[in-house]
C-alpha positions as CSV (number, residue, x, y, z in Angstrom):
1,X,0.0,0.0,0.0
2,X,3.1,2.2,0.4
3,X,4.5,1.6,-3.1
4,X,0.7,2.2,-4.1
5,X,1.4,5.7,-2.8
6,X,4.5,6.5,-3.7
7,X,3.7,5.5,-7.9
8,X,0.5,7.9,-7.4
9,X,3.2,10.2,-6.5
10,X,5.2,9.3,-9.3
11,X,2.2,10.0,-11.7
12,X,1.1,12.7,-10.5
13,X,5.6,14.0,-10.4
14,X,5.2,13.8,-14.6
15,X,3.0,16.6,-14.6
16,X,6.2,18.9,-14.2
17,X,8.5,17.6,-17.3
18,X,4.9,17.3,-19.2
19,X,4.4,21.0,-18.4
20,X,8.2,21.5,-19.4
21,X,7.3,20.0,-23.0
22,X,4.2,22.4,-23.6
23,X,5.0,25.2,-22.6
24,X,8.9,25.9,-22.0
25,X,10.5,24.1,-25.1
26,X,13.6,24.7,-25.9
27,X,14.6,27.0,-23.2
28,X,16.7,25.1,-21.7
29,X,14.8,25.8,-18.3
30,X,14.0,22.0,-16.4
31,X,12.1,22.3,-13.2
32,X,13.3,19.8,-10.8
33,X,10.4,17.2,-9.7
34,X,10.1,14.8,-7.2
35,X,12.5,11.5,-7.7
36,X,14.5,13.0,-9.9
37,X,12.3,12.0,-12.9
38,X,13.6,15.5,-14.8
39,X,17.0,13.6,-15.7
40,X,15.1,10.5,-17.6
41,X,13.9,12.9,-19.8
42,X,16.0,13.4,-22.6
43,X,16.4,16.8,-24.5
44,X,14.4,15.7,-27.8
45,X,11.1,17.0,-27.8
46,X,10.0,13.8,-29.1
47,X,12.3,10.8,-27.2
48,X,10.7,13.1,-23.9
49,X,7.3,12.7,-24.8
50,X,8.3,8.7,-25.8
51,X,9.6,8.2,-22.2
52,X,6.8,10.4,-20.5
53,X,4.9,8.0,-22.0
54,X,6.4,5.1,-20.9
55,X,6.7,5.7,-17.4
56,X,3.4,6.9,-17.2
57,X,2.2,3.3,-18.4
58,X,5.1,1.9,-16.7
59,X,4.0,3.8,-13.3
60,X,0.1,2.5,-13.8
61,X,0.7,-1.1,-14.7
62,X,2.7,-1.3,-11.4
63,X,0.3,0.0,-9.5
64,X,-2.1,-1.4,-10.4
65,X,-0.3,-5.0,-10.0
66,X,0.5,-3.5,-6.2
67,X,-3.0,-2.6,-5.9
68,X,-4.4,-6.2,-6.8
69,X,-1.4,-7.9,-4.4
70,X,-2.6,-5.1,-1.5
71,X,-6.1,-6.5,-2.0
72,X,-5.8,-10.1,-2.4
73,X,-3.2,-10.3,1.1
74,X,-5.4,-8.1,2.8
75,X,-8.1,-10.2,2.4
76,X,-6.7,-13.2,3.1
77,X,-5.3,-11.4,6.3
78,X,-8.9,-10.6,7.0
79,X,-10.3,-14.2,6.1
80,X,-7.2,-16.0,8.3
81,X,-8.0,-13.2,11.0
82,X,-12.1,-13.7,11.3
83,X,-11.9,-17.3,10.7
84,X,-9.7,-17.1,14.1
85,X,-11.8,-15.2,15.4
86,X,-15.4,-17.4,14.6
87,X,-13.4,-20.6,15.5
88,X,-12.2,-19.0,18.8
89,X,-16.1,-18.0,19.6
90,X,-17.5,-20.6,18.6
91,X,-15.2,-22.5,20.8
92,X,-15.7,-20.2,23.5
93,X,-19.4,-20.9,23.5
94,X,-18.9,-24.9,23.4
95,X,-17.2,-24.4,26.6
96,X,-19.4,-22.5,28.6
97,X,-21.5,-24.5,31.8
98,X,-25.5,-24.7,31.6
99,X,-25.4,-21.8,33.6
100,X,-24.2,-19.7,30.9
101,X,-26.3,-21.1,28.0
102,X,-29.6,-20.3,30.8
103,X,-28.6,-16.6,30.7
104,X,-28.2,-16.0,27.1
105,X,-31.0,-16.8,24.3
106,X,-29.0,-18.7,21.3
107,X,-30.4,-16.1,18.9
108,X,-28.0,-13.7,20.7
109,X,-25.2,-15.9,21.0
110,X,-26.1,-17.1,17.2
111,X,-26.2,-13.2,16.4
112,X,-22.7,-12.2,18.2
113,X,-21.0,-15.9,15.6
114,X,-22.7,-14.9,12.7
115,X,-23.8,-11.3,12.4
116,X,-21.1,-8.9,14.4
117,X,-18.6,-11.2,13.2
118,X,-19.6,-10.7,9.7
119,X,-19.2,-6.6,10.4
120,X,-15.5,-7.6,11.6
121,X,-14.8,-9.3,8.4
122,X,-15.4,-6.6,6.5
123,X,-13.7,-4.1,8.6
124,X,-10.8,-5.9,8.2
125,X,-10.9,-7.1,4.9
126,X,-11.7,-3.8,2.9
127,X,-11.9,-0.8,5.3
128,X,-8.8,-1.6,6.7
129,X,-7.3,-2.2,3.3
130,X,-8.5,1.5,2.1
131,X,-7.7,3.2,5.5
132,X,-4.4,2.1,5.2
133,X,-4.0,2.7,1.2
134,X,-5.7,6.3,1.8
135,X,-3.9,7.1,4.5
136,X,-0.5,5.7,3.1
137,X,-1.6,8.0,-0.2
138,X,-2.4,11.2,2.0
139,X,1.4,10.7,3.6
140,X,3.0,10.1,0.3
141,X,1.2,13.4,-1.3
142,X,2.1,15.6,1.9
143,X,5.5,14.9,1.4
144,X,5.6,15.8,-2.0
145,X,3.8,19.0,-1.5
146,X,6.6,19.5,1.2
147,X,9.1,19.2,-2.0
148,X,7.5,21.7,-3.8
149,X,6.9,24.4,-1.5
150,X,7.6,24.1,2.1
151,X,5.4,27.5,3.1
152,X,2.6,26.1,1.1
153,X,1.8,22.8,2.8
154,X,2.6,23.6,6.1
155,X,-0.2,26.6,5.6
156,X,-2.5,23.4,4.2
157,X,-1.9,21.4,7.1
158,X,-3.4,24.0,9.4
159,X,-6.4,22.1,8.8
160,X,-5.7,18.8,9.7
161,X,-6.6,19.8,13.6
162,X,-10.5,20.5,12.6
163,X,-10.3,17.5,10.2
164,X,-9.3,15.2,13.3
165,X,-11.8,16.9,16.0
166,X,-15.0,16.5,13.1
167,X,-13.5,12.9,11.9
168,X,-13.5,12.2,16.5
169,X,-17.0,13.5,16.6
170,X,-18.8,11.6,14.0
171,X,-17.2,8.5,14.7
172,X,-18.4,8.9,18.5
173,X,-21.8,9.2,17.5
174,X,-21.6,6.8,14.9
175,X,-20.4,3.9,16.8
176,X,-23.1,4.4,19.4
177,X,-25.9,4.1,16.5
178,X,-23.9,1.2,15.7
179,X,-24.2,-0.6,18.9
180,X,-28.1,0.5,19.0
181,X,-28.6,-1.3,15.5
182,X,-26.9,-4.0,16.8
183,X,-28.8,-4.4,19.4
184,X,-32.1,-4.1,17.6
185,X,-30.8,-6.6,15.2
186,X,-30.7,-9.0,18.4
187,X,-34.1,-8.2,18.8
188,X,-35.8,-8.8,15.1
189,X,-34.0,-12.2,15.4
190,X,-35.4,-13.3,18.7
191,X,-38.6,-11.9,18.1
192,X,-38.6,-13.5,14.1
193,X,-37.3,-17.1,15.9
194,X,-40.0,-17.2,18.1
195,X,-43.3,-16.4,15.9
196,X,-41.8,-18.8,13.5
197,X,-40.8,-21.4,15.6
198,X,-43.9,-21.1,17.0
199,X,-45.9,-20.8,14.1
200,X,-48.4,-23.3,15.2
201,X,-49.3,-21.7,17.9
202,X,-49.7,-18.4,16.5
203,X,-52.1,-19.5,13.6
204,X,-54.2,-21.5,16.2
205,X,-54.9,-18.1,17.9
206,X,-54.9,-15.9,15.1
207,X,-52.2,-14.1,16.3
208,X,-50.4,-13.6,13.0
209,X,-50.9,-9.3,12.6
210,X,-49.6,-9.1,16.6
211,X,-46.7,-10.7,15.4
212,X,-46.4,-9.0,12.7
213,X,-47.1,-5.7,14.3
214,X,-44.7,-6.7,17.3
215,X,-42.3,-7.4,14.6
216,X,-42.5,-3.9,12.8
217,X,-42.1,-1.9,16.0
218,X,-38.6,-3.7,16.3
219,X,-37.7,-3.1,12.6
220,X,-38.7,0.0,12.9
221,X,-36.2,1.2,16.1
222,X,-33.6,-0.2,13.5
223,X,-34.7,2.0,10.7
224,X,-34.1,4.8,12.8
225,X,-30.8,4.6,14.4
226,X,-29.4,3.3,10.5
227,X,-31.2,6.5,9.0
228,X,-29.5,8.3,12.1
229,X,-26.2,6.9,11.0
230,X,-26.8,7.6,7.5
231,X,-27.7,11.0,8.4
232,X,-24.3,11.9,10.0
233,X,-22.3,9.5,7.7
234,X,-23.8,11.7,4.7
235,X,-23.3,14.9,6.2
236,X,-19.3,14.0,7.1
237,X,-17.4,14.0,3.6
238,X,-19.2,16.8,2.2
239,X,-18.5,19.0,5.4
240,X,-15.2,17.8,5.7
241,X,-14.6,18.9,1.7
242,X,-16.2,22.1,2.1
243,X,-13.5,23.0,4.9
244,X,-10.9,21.8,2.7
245,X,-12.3,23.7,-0.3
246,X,-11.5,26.7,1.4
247,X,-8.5,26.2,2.6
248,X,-7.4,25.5,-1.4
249,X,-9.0,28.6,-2.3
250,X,-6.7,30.1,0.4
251,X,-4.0,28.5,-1.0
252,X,-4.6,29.3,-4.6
253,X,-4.0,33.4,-3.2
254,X,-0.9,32.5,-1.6
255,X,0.8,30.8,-4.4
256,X,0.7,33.2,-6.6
257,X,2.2,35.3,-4.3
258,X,4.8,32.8,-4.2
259,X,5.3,32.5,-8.5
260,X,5.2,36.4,-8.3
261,X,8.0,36.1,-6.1
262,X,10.2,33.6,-8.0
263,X,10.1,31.0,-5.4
264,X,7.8,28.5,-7.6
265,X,7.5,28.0,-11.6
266,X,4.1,27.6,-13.4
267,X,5.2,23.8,-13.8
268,X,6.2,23.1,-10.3
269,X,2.7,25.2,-8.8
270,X,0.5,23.2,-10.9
271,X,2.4,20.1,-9.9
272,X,1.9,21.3,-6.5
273,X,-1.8,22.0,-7.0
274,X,-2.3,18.6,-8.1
275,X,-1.0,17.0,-4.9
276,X,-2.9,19.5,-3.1
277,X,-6.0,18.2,-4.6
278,X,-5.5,14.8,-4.4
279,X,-4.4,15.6,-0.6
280,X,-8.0,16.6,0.1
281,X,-9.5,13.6,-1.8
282,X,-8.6,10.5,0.7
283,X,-10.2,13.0,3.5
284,X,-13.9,12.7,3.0
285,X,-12.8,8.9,1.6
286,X,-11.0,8.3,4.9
287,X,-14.0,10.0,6.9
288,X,-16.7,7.6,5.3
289,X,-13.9,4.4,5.8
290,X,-13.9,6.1,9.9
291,X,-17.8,5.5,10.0
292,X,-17.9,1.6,8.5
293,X,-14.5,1.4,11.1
294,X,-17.0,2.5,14.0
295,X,-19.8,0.4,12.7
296,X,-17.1,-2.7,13.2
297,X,-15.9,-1.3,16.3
298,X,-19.6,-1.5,18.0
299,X,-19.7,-5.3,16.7
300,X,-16.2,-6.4,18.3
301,X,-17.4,-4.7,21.2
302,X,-20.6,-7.5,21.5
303,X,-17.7,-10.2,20.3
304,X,-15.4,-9.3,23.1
305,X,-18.4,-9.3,25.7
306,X,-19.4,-12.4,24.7
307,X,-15.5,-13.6,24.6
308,X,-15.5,-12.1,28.4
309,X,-17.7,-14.3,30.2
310,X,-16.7,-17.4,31.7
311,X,-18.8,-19.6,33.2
312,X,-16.8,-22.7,32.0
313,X,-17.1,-26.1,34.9
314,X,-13.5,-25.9,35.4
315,X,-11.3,-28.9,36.0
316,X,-8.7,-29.5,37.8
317,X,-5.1,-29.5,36.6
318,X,-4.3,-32.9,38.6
319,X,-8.1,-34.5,37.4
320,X,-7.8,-38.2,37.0
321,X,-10.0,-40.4,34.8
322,X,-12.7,-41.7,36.1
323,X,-12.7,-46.0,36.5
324,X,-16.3,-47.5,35.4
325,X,-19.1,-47.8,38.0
326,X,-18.6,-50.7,40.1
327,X,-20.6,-49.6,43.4
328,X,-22.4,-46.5,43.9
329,X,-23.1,-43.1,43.0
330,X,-23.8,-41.1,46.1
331,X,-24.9,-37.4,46.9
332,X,-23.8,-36.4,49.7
333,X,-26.0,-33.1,51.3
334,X,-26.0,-31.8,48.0
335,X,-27.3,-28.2,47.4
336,X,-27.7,-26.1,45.0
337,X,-29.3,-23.1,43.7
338,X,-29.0,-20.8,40.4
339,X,-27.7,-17.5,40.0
340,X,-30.7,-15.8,38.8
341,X,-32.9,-17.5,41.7
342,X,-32.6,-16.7,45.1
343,X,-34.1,-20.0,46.7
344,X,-32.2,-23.0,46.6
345,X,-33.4,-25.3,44.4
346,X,-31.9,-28.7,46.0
347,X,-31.5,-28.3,50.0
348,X,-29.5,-31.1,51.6
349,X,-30.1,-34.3,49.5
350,X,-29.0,-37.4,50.5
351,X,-29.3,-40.3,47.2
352,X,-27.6,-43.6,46.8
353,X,-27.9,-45.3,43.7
354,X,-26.4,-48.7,43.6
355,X,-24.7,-49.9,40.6
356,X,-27.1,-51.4,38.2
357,X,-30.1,-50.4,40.0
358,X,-33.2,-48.3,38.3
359,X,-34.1,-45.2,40.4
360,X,-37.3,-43.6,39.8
361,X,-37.7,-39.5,40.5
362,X,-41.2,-38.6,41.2
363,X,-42.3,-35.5,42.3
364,X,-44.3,-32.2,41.4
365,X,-43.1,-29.6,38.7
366,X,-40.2,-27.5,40.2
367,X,-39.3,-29.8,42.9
368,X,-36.0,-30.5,41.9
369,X,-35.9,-33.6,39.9
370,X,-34.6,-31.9,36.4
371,X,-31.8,-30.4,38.5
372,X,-29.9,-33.2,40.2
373,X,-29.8,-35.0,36.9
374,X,-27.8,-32.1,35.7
375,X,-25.3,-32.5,38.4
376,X,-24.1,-35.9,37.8
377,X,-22.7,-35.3,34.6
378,X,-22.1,-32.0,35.8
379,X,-23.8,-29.3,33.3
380,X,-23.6,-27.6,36.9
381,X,-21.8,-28.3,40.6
382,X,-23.7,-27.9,43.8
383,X,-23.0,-25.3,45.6
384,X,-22.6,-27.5,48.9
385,X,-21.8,-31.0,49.1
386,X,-20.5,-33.7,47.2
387,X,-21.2,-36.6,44.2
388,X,-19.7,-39.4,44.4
389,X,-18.6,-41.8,42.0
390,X,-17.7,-45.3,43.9
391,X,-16.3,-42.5,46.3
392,X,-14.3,-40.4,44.4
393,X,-15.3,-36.6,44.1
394,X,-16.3,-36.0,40.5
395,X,-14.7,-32.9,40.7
396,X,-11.6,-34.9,40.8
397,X,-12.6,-36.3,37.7
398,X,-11.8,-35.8,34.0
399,X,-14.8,-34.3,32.7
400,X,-14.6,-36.1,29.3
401,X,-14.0,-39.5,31.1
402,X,-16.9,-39.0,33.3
403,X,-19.5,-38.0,30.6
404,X,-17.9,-40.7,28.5
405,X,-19.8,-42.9,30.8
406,X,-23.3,-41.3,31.3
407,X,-25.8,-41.5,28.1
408,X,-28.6,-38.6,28.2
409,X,-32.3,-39.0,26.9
410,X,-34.2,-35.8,27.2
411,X,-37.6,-35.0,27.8
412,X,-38.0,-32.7,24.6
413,X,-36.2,-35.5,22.2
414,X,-33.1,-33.6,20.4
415,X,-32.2,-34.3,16.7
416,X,-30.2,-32.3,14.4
417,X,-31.3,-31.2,10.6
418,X,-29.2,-33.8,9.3
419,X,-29.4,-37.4,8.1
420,X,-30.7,-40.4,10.5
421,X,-27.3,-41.9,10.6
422,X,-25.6,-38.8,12.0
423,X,-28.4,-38.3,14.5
424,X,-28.2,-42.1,16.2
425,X,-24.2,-41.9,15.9
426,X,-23.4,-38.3,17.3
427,X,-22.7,-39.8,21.0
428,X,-20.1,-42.7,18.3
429,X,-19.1,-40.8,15.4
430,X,-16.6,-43.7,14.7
431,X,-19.9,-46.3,14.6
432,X,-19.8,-48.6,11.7
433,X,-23.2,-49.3,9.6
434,X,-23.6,-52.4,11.4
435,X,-23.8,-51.0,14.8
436,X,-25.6,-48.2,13.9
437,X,-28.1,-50.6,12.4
438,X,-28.3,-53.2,15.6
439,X,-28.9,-49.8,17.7
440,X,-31.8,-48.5,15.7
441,X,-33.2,-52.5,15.7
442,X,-32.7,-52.8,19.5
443,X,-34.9,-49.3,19.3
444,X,-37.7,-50.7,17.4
445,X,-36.6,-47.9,14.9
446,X,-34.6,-49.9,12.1
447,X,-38.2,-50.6,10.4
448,X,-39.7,-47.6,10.0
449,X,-36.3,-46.2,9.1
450,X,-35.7,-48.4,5.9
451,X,-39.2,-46.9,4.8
452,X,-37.8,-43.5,4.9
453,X,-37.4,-42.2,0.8
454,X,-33.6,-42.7,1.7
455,X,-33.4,-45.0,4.7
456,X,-30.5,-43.8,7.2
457,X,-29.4,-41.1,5.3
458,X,-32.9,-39.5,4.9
459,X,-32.7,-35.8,6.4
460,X,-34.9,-35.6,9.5
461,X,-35.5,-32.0,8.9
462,X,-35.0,-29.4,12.1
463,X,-35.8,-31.0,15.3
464,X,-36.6,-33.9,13.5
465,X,-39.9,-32.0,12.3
466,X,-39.8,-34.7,9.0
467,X,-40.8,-37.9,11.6
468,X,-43.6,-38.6,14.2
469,X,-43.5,-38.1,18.1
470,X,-42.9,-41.7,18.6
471,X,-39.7,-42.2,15.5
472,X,-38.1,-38.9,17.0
473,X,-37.8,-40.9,20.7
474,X,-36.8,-44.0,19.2
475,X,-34.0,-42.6,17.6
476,X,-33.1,-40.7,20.8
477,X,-33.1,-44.2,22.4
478,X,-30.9,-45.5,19.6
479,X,-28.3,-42.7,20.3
480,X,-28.2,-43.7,24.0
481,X,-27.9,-47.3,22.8
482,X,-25.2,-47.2,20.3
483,X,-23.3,-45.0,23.1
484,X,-23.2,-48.2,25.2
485,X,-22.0,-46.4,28.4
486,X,-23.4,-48.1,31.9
487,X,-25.0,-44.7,33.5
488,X,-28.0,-43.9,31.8
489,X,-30.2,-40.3,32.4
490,X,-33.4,-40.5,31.3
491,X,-36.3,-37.8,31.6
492,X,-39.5,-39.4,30.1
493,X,-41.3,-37.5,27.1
494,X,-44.7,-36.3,28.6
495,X,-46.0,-36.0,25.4
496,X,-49.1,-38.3,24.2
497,X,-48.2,-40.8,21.3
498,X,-50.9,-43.6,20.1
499,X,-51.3,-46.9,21.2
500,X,-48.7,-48.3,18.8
501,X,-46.1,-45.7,19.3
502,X,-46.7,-45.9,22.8
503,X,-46.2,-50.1,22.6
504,X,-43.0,-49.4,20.6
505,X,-41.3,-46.6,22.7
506,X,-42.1,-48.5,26.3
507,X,-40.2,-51.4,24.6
508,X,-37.2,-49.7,23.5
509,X,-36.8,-47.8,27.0
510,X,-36.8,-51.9,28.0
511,X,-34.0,-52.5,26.2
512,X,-32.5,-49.2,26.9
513,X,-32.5,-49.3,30.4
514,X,-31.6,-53.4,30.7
515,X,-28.1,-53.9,32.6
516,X,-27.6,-50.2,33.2
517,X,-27.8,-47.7,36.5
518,X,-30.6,-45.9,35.3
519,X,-31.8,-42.1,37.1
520,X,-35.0,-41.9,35.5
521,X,-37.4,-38.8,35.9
522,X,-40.9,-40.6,35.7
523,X,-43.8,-39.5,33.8
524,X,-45.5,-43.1,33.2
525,X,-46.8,-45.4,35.7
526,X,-45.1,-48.5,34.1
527,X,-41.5,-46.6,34.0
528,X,-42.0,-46.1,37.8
529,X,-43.2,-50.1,38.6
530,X,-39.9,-51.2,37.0
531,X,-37.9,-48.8,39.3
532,X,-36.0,-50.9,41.8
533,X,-36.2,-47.4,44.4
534,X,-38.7,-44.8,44.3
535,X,-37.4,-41.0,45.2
536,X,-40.3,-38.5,45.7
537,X,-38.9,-35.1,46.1
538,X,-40.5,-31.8,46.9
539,X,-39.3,-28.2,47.3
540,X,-35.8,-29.3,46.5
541,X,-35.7,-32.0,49.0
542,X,-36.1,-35.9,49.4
543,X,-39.2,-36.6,51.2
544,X,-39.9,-40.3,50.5
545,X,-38.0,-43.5,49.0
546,X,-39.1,-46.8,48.7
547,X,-40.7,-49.5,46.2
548,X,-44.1,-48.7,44.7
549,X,-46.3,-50.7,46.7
550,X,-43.9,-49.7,50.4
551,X,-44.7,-46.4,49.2
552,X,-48.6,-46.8,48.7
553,X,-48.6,-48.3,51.8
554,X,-46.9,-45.5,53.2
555,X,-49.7,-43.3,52.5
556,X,-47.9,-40.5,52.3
557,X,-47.1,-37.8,49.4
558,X,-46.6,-40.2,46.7
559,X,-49.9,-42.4,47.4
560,X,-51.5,-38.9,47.3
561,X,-49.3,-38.2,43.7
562,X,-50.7,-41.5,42.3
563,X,-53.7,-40.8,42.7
564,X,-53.8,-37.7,41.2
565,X,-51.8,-38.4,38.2
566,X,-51.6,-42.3,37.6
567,X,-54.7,-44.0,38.9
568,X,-56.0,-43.5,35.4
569,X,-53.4,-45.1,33.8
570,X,-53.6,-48.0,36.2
571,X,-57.1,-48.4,35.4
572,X,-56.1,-48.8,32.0
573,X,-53.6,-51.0,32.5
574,X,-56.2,-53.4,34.5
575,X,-58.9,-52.9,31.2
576,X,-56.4,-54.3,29.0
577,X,-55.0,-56.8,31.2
578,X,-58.4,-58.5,31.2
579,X,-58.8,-57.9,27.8
């Protein structure tokens, strides 16, 4: 970008010998220009206009071959420097602890990856590149005006002080706008993501022009603070060029003082003049290349506060890895509360799960059951107390080696928009077709999965939108199966399926949960029957353990819980029976 500036210089140096050949042949009279370019040219009026020539095209082609190198390494630069920069967020993100992921939506973490990374790459692939070349050219063309006439330029440059205090003031206001479109952008995405991801719901209540109304005001707070920006970004070069305007005209005055006085030539003042107007033309270029700057500057400053946060499970630098499950998995007066609540939401809990055992966790909504499954594979710690792992802290763990051993069915089934066979083997990316297969056949889902249009490499669409209720959970199943590892989490789906689905999903938790430690969160009276120990918890607490029928007998809060929520099903279960 240098040389870039100092062949415009060069160009724009040729105007003095071309001025020599029109006007002042054959005088003898050479006025000296910058590089010395005056002694190429020879004394024949037409071998000087033959290397005038040449240099100028000489001059162009290699700056315009600098130009194109400038460009293409400078956006590589920017490339390398963003891809860096995505790759460290992105990883970043992957790192942070459930309690991190619970504060942020993903549409403003998705917005900080995408969007104010995108404003980065561009600042650094092509604003930078012209603030530099601009600013490189503005250096270059000061210095020749220096050569020329000393008095001159350092009159010129008694402008650069308002230039800098105007260039400080819009850019001030303009990265603020910045940072208020940015934020407004986070808004139209979150409130877009939800009315669409909710579409179902919002066409059931005929809720489409509240949405869309909801939608507008957003847009709308965005239209203003980018018409604000465009407002003060429009008004900068031209005021900026007016101030310099007059200081030319000022300058025009003075040098003809100075030709009048014999200290410039005609040649060596227009030669002078063009560097003076070129001077002023990277200005109002550099002042619009400040505003896209602060536009970039407002998105690195979401990047970094994104970057900034930390809320990463740490492990410790002497963690061990964890041996497989031979005894026990034990909390010990476990509590635990989150950052945004003040109660606890687990208060003293005392579990033991034996090795190979099936523990059932029943219990109201917000009692606590959600939350201690969370711990064991620890998406959080507790805040007082320990888990054990055959007695060994799983803070002194590995994390890797302990969630190695722990598979994970959720309640709200999770599958990626991507083929069947990525879905079942994202817990064993190294799974052959064969195992994948026996998983999905062990699931009850290898069947209806060969009548997919492309069997295991049919797309499942996002969420799994493209399959039924009961084919989403059988996969999930499958992916817990192929896993193979001998601590399984399980938090029943509450949603309905039909008879057959029903019959088919039951069946693969069967297989799922055979010769495994199992912490399941119950929804489904024939999940908690197979339970070898029955936990009822309430208010973050353990109020009750036992079998089903010791705990019937009890009488106490879970006999009270079956009958609201499962004597139903168990009369049901006794039509069909005797069916």
């Amino acid at each position: 970008m240098m040389l870039v500036g100092l062949l415009e210089s060069a160009i724009g140096a040729l105007i003095v010998p071309i001025l020599n050949q029109a006007f002042v042949q054959g005088t003898g009279t050479r006025a000296a220009t910058l590089f010395g370019l005056q002694h190429l040219i020879p004394e024949d009026p037409l071998g000087a206009w033959k290397i005038i020539s040449l240099l100028l095209i000489t001059f162009t082609i290699i700056k315009g071959i600098a130009e194109y190198v400038s460009t293409y390494l400078m956006a590589r630069i920017g490339q390398s420097a963003v891809l860096k920069l995505r790759q460290d967020l992105y990883g970043h993100l992957l790192d942070q602890s459930a309690t991190f992921f619970e504060r942020h939506r993903s549409n403003y973490l998705v917005s900080r990856l995408v969007s104010s990374a995108a404003a980065i790459e561009t600042a650094v692939a092509s604003t930078i590149r012209d603030m530099l070349r601009e600013s490189f050219t503005l250096i270059v063309f000061v210095v020749a005006s220096f050569y020329y006439s000393w008095r001159l330029t350092l009159i010129s440059l008694a402008i650069a002080p308002i230039i800098a205090l105007l260039t400080a003031k819009f850019g001030t206001s303009l990265r603020n706008l910045a940072r208020d479109s940015f934020e407004g952008s986070k808004h139209l995405t979150d409130t877009a993501q939800e009315a669409l991801a909710n579409q179902g719901i919002v066409k059931a209540y005929r809720a489409e022009k509240r949405e869309s109304a909801r939608f507008a005001n957003v847009a709308r707070t965005i239209v203003r603070a980018n018409l604000r920006s465009a407002s003060i970004a429009g008004a900068a070069p031209p005021t900026i060029e007016l101030i310099g305007m007059f200081f030319v005209v000022l300058l025009l005055f003075f040098g003809q003082q100075q030709i009048m006085a014999g200290r410039l030539n005609a040649a060596q003042f227009v030669a002078f003049s063009f560097f003076l107007f070129r001077r002023y033309d990277p200005m109002p270029k550099l002042s619009r290349l400040q505003n896209s700057m602060e536009q970039a500057l407002a998105a690195a400053h979401h990047v970094w506060e994104v970057m900034d946060e930390h809320e990463k499970i740490e492990e410790r630098p002497d963690a061990q890895p964890l041996p497989a499950l031979r005894s026990e998995i034990e909390l010990q007066n476990v509590s635990f509360g989150y950052a945004n609540e003040s109660r606890p939401v687990l208060r003293d809990v005392n579990l033991r799960i034996q090795s190979g055992s099936m523990v059932a966790l029943v219990g109201e909504s917000g009692g606590g059951k959600s939350t201690l499954t969370k711990l064991l594979p620890r998406f959080h710690d507790p805040r007082e107390g320990a888990v054990l792992w055959d007695g060994i802290n799983i803070r002194d763990a590995t994390i890797a080696s302990l969630r190695s051993q722990i598979a994970l069915v959720t309640q709200e089934t999770v599958l990626f928009n991507d083929t069947v066979r990525h879905n079942i083997s994202y817990g064993r990316p190294e799974a052959t077709d064969a195992e994948i297969q026996e998983a999905a056949r062990i699931a009850f889902a290898h069947d209806f999965i060969q009548e997919l249009p492309h069997g295991y490499d049919t797309l499942v669409g996002e969420r799994g939108i493209f399959l039924s209720g009961g084919q989403r959970q059988r996969l999930a199943i499958a992916r817990a199966i192929l896993v193979n590892a001998p601590v399984l989490i399980l938090d029943e789906a509450t949603s309905a399926l039909d008879a057959e689905s029903e019959r088919l999903v039951q069946r693969a938790i069967a297989n799922l949960v055979r010769d495994r430690t199992t912490i399941v969160i119950a929804h489904r009276l024939s999940t908690i029957r197979r339970a070898d120990v029955i936990v009822v918890m309430e208010a973050g607490r353990i109020i009750e353990m036992g079998t089903h029928s010791e705990l019937l007998a009890h009488g106490g809060q879970y006999r009270r819980l079956y009958e609201l929520q499962f004597a139903d099903e168990e009369a049901e279960l006794v039509g069909v029976t005797s069916m």
